[in-house]
C-alpha positions as CSV (number, residue, x, y, z in Angstrom):
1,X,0.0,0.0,0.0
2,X,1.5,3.9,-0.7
3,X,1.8,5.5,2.1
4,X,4.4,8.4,1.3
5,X,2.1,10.7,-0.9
6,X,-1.0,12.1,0.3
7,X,-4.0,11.4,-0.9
8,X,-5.4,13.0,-4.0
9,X,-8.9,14.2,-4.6
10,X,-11.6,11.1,-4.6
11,X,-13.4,11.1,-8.4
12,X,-16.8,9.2,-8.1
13,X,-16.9,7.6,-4.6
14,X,-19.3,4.9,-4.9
15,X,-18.5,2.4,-1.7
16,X,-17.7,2.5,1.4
17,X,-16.8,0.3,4.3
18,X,-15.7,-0.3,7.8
19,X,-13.8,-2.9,9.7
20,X,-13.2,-3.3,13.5
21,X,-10.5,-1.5,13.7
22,X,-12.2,2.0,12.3
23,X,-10.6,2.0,9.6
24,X,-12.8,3.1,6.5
25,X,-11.9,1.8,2.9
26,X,-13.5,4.2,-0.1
27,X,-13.6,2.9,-3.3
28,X,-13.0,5.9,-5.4
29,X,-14.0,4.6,-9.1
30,X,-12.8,7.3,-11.0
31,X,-9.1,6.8,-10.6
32,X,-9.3,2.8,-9.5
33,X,-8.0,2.7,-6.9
34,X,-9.1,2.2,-3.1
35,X,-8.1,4.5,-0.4
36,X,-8.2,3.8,3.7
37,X,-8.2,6.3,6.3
38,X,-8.6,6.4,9.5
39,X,-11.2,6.6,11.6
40,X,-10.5,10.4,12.3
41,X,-10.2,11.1,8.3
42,X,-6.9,10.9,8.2
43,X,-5.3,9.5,5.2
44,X,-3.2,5.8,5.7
45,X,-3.1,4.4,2.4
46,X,-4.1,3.5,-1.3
47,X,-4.0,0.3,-3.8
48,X,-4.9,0.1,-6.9
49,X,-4.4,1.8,-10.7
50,X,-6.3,1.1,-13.9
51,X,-5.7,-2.1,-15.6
52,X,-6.9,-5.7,-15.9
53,X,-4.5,-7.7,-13.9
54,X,-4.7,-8.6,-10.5
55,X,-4.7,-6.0,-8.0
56,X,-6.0,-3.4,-10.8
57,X,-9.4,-2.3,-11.1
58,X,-11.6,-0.7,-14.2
59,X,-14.4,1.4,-12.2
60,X,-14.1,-0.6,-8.6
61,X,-17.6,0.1,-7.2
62,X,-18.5,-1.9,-4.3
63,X,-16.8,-2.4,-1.1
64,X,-16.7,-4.7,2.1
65,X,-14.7,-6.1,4.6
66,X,-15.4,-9.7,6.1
67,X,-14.7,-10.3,10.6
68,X,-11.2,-10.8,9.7
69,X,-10.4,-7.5,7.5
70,X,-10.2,-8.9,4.2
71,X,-11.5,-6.0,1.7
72,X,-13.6,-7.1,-1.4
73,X,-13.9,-4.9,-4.2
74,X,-16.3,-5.2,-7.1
75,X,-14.6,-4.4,-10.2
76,X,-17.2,-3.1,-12.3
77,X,-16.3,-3.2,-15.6
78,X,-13.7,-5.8,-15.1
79,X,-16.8,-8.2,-14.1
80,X,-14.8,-9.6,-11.2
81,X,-14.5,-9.5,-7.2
82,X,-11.0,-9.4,-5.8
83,X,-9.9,-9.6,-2.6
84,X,-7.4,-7.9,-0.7
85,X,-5.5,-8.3,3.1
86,X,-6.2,-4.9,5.1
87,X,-3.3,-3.3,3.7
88,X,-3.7,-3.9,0.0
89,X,-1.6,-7.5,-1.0
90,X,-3.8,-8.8,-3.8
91,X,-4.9,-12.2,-2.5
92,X,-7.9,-13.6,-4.8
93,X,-10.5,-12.9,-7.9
94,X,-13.6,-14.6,-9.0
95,X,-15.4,-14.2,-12.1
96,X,-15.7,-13.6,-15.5
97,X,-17.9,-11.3,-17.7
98,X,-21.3,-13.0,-18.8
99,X,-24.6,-14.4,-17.1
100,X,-23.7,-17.9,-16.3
101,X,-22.6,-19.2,-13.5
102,X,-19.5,-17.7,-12.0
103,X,-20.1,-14.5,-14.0
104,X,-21.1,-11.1,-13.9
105,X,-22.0,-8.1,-15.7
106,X,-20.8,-4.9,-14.0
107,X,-20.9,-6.2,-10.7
108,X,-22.4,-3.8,-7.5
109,X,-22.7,-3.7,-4.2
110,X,-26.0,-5.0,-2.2
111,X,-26.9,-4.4,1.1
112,X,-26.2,-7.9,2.9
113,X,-22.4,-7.9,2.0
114,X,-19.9,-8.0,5.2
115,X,-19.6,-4.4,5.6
116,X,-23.0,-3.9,7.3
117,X,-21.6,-6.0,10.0
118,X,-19.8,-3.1,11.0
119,X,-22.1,-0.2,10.4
């Protein structure tokens, strides 16, 4: 996770979540990437840049965190969910683009994913 620069301006916000620490995890779409802050605001750290590897996200749009701090991100246009340690390391993906099983087509949040646990 980059921790040396600042954090620049967040372009679409569309996901939010929590996890027991206070920590909250933003999913700013616009420039794909995540950012975490503290639970005072203050910035700790980013992941994430444009692309279609793992670790990259086109237009991340959903965001939770599971009881042990895992972050999920649904990568919207990359039709995927990846999953990521607290402090960024890529650790999984699922999915594909379509409508059959294992797929999806610009994946989104809902309201029964882990992050209402901590809300």
């Amino acid at each position: 996770m980059a921790r040396a620069a600042p954090a620049l301006v967040l372009q679409q916000p569309s996901g939010i979540a929590f996890d027991r620490a206070g920590y909250v995890y933003v999913a700013d779409s616009q420039n794909d990437r995540i950012q975490k802050f503290s639970a005072d605001g203050r910035f700790v750290g980013k992941w994430g840049s444009t692309g279609t590897v793992k670790g990259r996200f086109q237009h991340p749009w959903g965001i939770a965190v599971d009881s042990t701090g895992n972050v999920y991100v649904t990568d919207a246009l990359n039709s995927r969910v990846q999953k990521f340690s607290p402090d960024g390391q890529f650790l999984a993906q699922w999915g594909s683009p379509g409508s059959g099983d294992g797929q999806f087509t610009l994946p989104q949040a809902s309201p029964w994913t882990p992050a209402a646990w901590f809300m």
